[in-house]
N, C-alpha and C positions, 0 to 999 in steps of 0.2 A: 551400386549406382552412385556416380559422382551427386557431392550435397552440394545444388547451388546455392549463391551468393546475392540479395535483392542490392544491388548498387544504391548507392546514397545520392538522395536528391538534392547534392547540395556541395556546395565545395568548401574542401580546409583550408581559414584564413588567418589563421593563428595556429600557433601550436605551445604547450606546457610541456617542458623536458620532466619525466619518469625516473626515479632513482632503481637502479639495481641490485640487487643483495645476492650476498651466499647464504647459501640453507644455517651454515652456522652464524651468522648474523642474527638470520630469523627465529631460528630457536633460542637464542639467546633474547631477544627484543617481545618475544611472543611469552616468555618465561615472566621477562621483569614485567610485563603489561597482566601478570595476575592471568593467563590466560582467558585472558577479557578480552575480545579484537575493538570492544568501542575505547580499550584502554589505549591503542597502538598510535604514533603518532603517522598523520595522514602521511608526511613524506617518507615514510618506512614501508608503504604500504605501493606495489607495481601494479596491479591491476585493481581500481576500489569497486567492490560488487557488495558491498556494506547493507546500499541503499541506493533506492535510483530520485532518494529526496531530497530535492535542492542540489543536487548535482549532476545536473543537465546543463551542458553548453546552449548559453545562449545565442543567435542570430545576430548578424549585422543591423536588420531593423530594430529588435531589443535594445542593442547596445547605443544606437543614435537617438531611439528615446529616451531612453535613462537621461541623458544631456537634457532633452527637452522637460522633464520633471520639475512638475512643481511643488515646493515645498512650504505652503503656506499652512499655519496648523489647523485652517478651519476651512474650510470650500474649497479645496487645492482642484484646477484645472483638471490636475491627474487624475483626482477621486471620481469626476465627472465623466474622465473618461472611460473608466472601468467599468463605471453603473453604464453606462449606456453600451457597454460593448455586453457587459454580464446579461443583461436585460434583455438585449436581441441574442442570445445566443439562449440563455435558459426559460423565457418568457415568465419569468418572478416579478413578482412586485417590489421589494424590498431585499437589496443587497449589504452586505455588510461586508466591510472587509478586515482583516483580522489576520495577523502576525502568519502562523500558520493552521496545520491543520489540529491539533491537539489545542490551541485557543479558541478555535468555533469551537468546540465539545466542550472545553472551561465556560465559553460565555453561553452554548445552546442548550446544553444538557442539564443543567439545573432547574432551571424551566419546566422544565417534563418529568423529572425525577427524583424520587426522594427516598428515605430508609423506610423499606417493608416493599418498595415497588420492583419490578422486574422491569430490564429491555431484551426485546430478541431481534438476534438479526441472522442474517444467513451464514456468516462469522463473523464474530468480534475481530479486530487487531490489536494489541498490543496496547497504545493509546488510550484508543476507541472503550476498551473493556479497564484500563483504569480510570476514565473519564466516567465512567457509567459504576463505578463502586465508590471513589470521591464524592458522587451523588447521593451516597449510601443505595443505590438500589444495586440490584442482580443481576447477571448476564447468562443468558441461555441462546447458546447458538442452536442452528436449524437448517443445517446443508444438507442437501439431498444429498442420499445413500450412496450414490456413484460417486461422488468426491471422496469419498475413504477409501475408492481403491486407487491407489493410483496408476494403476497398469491401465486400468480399465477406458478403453479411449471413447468417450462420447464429450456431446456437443453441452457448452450453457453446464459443466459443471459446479459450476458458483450462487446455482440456481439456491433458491428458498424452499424448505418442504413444506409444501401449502398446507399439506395433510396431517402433518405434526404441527406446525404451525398452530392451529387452528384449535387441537388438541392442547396445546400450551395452553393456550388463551383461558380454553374451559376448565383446565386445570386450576390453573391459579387465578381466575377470575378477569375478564376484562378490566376492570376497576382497580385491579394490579399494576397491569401493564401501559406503564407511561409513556413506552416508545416504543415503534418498530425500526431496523433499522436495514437497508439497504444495500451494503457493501458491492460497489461494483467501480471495477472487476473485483472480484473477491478474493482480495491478498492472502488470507491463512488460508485458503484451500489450493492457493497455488497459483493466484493471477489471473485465477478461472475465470469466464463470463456470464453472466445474467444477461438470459432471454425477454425480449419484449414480452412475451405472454406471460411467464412468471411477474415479472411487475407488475402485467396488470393484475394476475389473481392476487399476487401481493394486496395490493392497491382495495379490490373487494371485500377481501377479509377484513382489512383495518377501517374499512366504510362500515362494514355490515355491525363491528363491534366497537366503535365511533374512535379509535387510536391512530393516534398522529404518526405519518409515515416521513420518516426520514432518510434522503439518499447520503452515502460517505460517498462523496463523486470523486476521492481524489483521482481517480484513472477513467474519467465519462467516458474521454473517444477513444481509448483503449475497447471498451465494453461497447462503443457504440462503430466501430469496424468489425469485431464479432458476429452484430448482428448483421448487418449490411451484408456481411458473405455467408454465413452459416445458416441466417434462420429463414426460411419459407417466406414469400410474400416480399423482404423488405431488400434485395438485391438491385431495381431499379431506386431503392430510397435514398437522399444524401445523407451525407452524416449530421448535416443540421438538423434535418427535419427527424431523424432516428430520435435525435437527443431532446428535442423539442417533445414530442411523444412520451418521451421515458420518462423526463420530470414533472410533463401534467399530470402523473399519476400517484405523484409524490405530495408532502404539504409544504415539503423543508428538504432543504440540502446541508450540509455541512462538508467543508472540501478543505482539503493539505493542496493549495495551488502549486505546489513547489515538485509535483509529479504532471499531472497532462498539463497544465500554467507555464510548463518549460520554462522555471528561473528557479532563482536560486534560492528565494523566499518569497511566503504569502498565502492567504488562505481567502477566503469566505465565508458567510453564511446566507441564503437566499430563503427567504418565507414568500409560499405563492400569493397565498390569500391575505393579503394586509387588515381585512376587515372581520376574517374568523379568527386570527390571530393578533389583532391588534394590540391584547396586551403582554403576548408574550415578544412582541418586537420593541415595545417599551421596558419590558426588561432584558431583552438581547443590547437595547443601548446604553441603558444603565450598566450592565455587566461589561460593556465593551470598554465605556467611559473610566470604570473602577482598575480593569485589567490591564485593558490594551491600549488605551489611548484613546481623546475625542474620536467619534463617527464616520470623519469623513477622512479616518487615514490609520484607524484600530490597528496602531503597533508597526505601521509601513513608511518607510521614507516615498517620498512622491513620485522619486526616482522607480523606485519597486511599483508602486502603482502602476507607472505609464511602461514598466516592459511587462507587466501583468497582463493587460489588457492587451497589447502585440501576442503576448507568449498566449494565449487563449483561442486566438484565431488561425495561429499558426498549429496548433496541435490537431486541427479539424483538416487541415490539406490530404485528402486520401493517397496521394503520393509519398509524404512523409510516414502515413501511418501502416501504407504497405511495407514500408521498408522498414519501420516499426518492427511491426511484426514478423517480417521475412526474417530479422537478426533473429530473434528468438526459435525461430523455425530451421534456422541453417546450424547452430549449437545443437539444437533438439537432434537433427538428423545425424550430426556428428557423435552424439550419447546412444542414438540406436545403434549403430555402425557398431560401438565399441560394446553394446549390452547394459549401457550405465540406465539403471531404472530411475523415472521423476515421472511429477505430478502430470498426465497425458491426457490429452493432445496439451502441449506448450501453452503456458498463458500468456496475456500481454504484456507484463515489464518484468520479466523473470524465468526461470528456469529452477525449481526446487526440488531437489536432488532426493531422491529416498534415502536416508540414511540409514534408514531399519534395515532395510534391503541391502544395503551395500555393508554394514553392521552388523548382523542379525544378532553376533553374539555379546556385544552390548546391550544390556538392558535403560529403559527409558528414564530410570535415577541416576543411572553417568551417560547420560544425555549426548546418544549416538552423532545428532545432527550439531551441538557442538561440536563434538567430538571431531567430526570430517570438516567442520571448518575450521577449526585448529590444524588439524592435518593439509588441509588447500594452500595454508597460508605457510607452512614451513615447507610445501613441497613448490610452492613457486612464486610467494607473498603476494598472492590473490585475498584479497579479506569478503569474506560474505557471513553469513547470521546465521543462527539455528532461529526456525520458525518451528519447534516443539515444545518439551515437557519444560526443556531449559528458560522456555521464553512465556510458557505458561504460567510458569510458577506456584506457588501455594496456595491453598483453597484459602480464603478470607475470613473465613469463618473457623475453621480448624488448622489451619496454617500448616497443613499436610500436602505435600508435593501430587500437583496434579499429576495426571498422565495422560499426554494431548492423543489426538485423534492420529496425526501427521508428525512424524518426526523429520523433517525437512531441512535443510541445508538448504539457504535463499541465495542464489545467484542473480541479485537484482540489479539490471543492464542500464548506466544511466543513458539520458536519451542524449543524441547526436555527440556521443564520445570516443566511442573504442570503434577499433578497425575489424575486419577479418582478422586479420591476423592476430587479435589479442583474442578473440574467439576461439581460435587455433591452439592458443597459448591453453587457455582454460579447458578446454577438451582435454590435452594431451596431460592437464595439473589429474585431472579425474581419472586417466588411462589409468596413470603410473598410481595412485594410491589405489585403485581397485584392485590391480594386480599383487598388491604387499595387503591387503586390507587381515588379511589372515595374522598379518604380524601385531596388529594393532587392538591389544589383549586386553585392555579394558580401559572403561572412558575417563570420567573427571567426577570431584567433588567438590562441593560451595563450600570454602571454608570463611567467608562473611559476606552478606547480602543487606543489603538493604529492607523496608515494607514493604515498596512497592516498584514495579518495572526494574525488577531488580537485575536484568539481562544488562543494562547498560551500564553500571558501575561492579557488580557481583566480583570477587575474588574466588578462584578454581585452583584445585589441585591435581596435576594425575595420581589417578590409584595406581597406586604399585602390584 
């Protein structure tokens, strides 16, 4: 069955010329880069699937506000304008805005967190979980048991295990745990989505045992078109009101705007209830002030502000975010065709390749899902990330190499960039290595890492 194509709501008004390379370019460039791809230089790199953060084409609207930005360092027009757009869109009381999204976790997370405490969330990210150990406290993920398969295709795999969940709690004590946290869509498990009813039982739990509940929104209407089509009940609902719903059940958000925010930088922090939280928003602005910059512009030119506020409204158009989705869905189909196994059904901004699968006879210390994105990138200088043991890295406490749940290979789609045809390109980068995968005899080894998030600087070797 022919794989269709969701047509783009939108036309090309610009265009950035692409360099091209020969494989022995790229092996040579992929060698000196430490087999590191965050080593690689962008314009080395043909198709970037890195990240879809901060590397989203902006709009015509976006781009003619930026011109109307105001840059005053204190009450700037612009700040004015975000709060009132954040405001009607998430119904928070108190908006903060802040560089990106690993700074609302510098300014939010301390607040809540400290050595001896615990946070759980349905998964940490990368960031997210070195934000929460900088805190000195612990991270204990809690994804429901169908997100470990990834063959396994059901609906709201991103969901929270209410029932483990809960069981954590009693474990280590409510009085432990200083946060819960959200993740939606749920990037380590594959861009998967969380269901309205999971949030709300979320949302009960952290009532019933008095723990502040925290959304990581950076993908809201990613999560909040999931529900609109998949879940019972909310198919006549828009996507405002979807999203309006999911964060009253929340206390706090913290958001990377530079994913559904469609720009190129910015973030958030939104507290519901200004008067049960009131002093932890006096030291959200003390942190902000220390960190990021005075309150009414936390680390943002004004310009960034005012295409923030455009790029927040425009991520909510259900025509943009079918076609959204449709990309992710037209590559998916094209990986069924060929047998190529990932995280199933497709999530919102990505595509995470099973590496274990497509690997098997690498084990998870030379770090399979590096490993295939080293291979993506010398077979067609496509760059995307290992979302495993490689990006896991070592326990904190014994500094012994974890072993993640997922060994993934992220093919993260930025938004309104790539055509069909570089879709095309990426399918066929995955043919051709599956078919030689046999040849490809063993992974890589860290020969210097860094303490911490050591995925983005880390020096590798192949084992011979």
């Amino acid at each position: 069955m022919r794989v269709k194509y969701v047509p783009e709501p939108f036309r090309i008004k610009m265009v950035e010329t692409i360099k091209m390379t020969t494989r022995e370019e790229r092996e040579q460039k992929i060698k000196d880069a430490h087999y590191n791809v965050f080593n690689l230089r962008g314009e080395d790199v043909y198709i970037d699937l890195l990240t879809d953060s901060g590397t989203n084409a902006m709009s015509s609207e976006q781009w003619a506000g930026i011109m109307l930005g105001d840059e005053a360092y204190a009450g700037a027009k612009s700040y004015y304008r975000l709060l009132e757009t954040a405001k009607e869109i998430f119904e928070y009381s108190y908006i903060q805005p802040v560089h990106q999204g690993r700074a609302a976790e510098k300014v939010l997370f301390p607040t809540f967190l400290h050595k001896g405490q615990f946070a759980i969330s349905n998964m940490f990210f990368d960031t997210t979980r070195a934000h929460v150990e900088l805190a000195g406290a612990r991270c204990i993920d809690c994804v429901v048991e169908e997100a470990k398969n990834p063959e396994k295709r059901a609906k709201f795999k991103g969901n929270m295990d209410v029932v483990k969940l809960e069981e954590l709690i009693q474990e280590h004590g409510a009085e432990n745990i200083g946060l819960i946290v959200m993740t939606i869509t749920n990037n380590s498990a594959g861009g998967q989505p969380v269901s309205m009813q999971n949030m709300k039982d979320v949302a009960a739990v952290c009532k019933k045992y008095n723990i502040p509940l925290d959304i990581d929104a950076a993908r809201y209407a990613e999560n909040a078109y999931f529900i609109k089509r998949d879940e019972e009940g909310y198919e006549n609902t828009s996507i405002r009101e979807i999203i309006r719903e999911m964060f009253s059940y929340a206390d706090m958000f913290s958001m990377s705007s530079k994913k559904d925010g469609i720009v190129n930088m910015g973030g958030m922090i939104g507290i519901k209830d200004d008067k049960k939280f009131e002093d932890t928003i006096l030291k959200v602005k003390a942190n902000c002030i220390s960190f990021e910059g005075f309150t009414s512009y936390g680390g943002l030119n004004g310009r960034d502000l005012e295409a923030l506020a455009i790029g927040l409204n425009e991520a909510l158009e259900e025509d943009y975010l079918k076609y959204r989705i449709g990309q992710m869905e037209y590559l998916a189909g094209l990986l069924d065709e060929a047998g190529i196994a990932y995280q199933a059904p497709v999530g919102g901004h990505g595509l995470f390749i099973d590496a274990k699968k497509m690997l098997p006879h690498i084990p998870y210390n030379e770090f399979p899902a590096q490993t295939l994105a080293l291979e993506l990138y010398k077979e067609a200088g496509i760059r995307s990330c290992d979302i495993g043991s490689y990006m896991l890295g070592n326990d904190p406490d014994t500094g012994e190499q974890l072993k993640s749940e997922f060994e993934f290979t992220r093919l993260a789609i930025p938004r309104r960039v790539y055509t069909q045809a570089h879709l095309d390109v990426i399918a066929d980068a995955l043919i051709a290595i599956k078919e030689r995968a046999h040849e490809i005899k063993r992974g890589y080894k860290i020969i210097w890492e860094p303490p911490i998030l050591r995925h983005f600087q880390a020096h590798l070797e192949p084992i011979e």
